[in-house]
C-alpha positions in Angstrom: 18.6 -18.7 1.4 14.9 -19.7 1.0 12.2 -18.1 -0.4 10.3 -18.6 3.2 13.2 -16.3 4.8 11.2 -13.4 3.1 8.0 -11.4 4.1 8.3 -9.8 1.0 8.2 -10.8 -2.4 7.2 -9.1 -5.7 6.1 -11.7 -8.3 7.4 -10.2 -11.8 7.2 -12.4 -15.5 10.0 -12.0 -17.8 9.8 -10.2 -20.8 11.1 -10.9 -24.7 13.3 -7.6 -23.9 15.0 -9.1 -21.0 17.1 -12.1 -22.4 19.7 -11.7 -24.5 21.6 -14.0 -27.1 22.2 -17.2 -24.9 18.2 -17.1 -24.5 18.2 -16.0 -20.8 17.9 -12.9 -18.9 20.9 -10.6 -19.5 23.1 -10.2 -15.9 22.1 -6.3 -15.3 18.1 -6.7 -15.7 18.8 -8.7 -12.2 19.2 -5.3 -10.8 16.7 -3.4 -12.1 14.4 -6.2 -10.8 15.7 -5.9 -7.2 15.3 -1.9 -7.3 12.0 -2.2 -8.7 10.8 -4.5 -6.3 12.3 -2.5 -3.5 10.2 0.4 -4.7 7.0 -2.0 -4.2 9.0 -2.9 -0.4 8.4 0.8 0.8 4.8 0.3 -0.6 4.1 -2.8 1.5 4.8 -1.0 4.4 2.8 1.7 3.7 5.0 3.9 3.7 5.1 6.3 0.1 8.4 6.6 -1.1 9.2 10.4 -1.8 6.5 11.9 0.9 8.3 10.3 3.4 11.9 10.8 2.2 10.9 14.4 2.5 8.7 14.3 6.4 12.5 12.7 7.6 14.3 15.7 6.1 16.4 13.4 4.4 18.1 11.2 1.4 19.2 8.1 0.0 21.7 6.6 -2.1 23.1 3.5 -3.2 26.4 3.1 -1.8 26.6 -0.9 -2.9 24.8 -3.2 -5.2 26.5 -6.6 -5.1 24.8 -9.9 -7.0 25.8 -13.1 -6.7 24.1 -15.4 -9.9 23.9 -19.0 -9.6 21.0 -20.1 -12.4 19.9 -18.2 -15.4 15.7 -17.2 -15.6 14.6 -17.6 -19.1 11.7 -16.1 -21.1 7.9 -16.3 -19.3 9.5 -17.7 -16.2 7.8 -16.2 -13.2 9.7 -15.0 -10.5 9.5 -13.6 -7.4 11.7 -10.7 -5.8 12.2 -11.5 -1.8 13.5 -8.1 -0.2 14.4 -8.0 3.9 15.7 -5.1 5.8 19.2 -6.9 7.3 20.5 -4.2 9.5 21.4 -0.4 10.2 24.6 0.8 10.5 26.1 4.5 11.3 24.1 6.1 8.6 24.0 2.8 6.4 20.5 1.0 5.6 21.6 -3.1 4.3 19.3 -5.0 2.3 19.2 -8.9 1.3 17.8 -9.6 -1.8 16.7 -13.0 -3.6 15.4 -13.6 -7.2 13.5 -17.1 -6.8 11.7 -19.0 -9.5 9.4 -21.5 -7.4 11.7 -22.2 -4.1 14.5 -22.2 -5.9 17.3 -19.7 -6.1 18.3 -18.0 -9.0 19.9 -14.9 -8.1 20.9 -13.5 -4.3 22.9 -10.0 -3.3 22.4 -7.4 -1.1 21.6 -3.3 -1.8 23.4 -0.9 0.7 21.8 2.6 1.1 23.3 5.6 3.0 21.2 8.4 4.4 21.6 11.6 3.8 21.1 15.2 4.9 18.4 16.6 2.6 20.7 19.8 2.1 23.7 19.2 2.6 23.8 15.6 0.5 26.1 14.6 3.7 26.1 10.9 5.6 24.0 11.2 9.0 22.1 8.4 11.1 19.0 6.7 9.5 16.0 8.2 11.6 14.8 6.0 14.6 11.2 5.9 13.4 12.4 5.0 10.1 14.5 1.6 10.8 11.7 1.2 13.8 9.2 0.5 10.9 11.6 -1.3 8.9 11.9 -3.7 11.8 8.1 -3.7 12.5 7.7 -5.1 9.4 10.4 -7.7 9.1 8.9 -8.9 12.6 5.3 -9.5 11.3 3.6 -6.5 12.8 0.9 -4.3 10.9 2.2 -1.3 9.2 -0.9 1.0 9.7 -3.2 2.0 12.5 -6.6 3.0 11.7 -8.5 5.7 13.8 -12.1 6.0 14.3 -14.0 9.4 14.9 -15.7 12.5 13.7 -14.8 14.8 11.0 -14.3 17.1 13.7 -11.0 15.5 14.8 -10.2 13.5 11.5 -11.6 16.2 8.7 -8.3 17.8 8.0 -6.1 14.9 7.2 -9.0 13.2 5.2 -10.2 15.8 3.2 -6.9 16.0 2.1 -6.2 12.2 0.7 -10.0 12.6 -0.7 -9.5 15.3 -2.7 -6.0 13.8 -4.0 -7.4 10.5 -4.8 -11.2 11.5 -5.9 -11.3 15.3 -7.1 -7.5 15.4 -8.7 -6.8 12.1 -10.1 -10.4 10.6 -10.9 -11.7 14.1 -11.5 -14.8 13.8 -9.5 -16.2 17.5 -9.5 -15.6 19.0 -5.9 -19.1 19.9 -5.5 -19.7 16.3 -5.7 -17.1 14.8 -3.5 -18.1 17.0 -0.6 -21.7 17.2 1.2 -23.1 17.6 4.4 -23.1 14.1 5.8 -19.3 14.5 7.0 -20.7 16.1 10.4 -22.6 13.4 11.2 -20.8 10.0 9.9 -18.1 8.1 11.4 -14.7 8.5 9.7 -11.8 6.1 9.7 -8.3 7.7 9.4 -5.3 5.0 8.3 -1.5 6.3 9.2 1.3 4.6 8.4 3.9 3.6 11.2 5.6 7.9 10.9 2.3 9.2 11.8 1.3 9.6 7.4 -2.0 9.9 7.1 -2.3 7.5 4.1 -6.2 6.4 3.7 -9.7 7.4 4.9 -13.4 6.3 4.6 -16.4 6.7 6.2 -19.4 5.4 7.6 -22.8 6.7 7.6 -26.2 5.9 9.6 -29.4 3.9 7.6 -31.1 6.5 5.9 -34.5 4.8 7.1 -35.7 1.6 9.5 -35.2 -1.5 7.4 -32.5 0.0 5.1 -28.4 -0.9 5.6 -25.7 1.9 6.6 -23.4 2.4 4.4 -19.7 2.8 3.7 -18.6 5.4 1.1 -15.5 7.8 0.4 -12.9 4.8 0.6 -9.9 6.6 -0.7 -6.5 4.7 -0.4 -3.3 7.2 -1.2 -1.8 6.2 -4.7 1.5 5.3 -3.5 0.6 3.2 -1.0 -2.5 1.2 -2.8 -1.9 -2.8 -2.2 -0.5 -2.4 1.1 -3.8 -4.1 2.8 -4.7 -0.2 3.8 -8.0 -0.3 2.3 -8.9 -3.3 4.2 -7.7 -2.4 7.4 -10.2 0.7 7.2 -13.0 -1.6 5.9 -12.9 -4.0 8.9 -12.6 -0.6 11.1 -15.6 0.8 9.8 -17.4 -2.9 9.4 -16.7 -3.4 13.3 -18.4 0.1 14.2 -21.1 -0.5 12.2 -21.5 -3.5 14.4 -20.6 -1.9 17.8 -23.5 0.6 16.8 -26.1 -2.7 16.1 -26.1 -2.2 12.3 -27.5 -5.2 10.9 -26.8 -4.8 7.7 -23.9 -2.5 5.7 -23.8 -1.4 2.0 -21.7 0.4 -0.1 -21.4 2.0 -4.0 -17.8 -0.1 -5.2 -16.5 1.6 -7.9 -16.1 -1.3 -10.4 -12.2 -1.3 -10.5 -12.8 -2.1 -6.9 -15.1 -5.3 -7.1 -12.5 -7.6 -6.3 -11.4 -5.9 -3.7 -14.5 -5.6 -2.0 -16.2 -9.5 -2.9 -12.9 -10.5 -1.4 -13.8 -8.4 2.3 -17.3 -10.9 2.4 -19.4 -8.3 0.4 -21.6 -9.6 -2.1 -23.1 -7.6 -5.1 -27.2 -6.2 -5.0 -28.9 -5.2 -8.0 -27.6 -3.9 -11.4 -24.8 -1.9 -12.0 -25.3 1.9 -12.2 -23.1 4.9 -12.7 -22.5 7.7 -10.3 -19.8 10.8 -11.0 -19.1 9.1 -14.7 -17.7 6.2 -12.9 -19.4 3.0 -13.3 -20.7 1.6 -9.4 -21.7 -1.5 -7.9 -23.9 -1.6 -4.8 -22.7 -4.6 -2.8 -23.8 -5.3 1.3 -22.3 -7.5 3.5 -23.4 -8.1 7.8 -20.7 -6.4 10.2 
């Protein structure tokens, strides 16, 4: 097994609180590490974790945790948790699993799951569209699909992720987060591989000849942030912008987001400012 036989990996550092008296990490924090970084699996595939447990109607539960140990991590080491979906069975979901420090290979086992009726707690088959997308990503392929339009036929579904992500969790005031220029601007609606709508973000026309268009409303669902959503949307909006012969596109990052956006090509213009109590960055970029 080689740290190259995984798509997936979730870097982690060891903690004091994680080695025991023989000055390396105690036997049963190995686990915990493989189910944490399986929840961060279901992430990279943009799929969140208890919305979509519940669109399948469905469970699941652990039926066998196995771990095979062959060098001990020690404090500080950094590691990386590989994860790959191996195979489905009658209503059984199998998982490989390798703790690596560099290339080499500390710890390896594998995490069997058995799906369940949502009610009835019973063993049924794993939904199609389910292992579909859990093949899709073990074969390289992108786990959203971003949809360009009006509010008209995208409004619904992205009103709904802005208000989670701007009005409930970074209390913008409601008046604020919705206006007028909806009607008129180009949205971009991301859904994960079951059809989720799981991020929005639109784009709207220079406000006068000379001046850029501009992106705004990026909002990326919380369980599903880090999944390259965001960026997928960006280059969605970015390449309408260009169809449309924009020349120039700017947009208010919200300064968490910086990174995020001077990584996409953007590049920051003027001072800082803040809009909604958050603190902004005005940053352009050409399509």
């Amino acid at each position: 097994m080689r740290r190259s036989d995984f798509r997936f990996a979730d870097p982690l550092r060891v903690r004091w609180a994680e080695v025991d008296m023989q000055k390396v990490v105690f036997n049963g924090h190995y686990l915990m590490y493989v189910d944490t970084a399986m929840g961060n699996w279901w992430r990279a595939l943009a799929l969140p974790y208890e919305d979509t447990i519940a669109a399948l109607d469905g469970d699941l539960f652990v039926r066998k945790s196995t771990l095979e140990y062959l060098a001990p991590a020690r404090y500080d080491d950094a590691l990386e948790v590989g994860i790959r979906f191996e195979a489905a069975g009658t209503s059984s979901l199998r998982f490989v699993a390798g703790v690596f420090r560099g290339e080499e290979l500390l710890v390896h086992g594998e995490i069997v799951y058995v799906w369940t009726d949502a009610a009835t707690k019973k063993p049924r088959p794993a939904p199609t569209a389910l292992v579909d997308a859990f093949r899709a990503y073990e074969a390289g392929e992108p786990m959203v699909e971003v949809t360009v339009g009006g509010w008209n036929e995208l409004g619904p579904e992205a009103q709904a992720i802005r208000t989670a992500v701007f009005v409930e969790e970074q209390k913008v005031p409601l008046a604020l987060e919705r206006d007028a220029a909806d009607i008129a601007a180009v949205h971009a609606l991301a859904r994960n591989r079951l059809g989720l709508a799981v991020g929005t973000g639109r784009l709207l026309a220079a406000d006068a000849p000379g001046h850029p268009a501009r992106i705004g409303r990026m909002a990326v669902s919380r369980a599903v942030r880090g999944a390259s959503v965001g960026r997928a949307m960006l280059e969605a909006l970015m390449a309408a912008a260009g169809q449309r012969g924009d020349r120039e596109v700017a947009l208010h990052a919200q300064i968490t987001a910086f990174g995020f956006y001077r990584r996409a090509g953007f590049q920051p213009h003027g001072e800082r400012f803040e809009e909604a109590g958050i603190v902004h960055q005005e940053m352009r970029r050409a399509p």
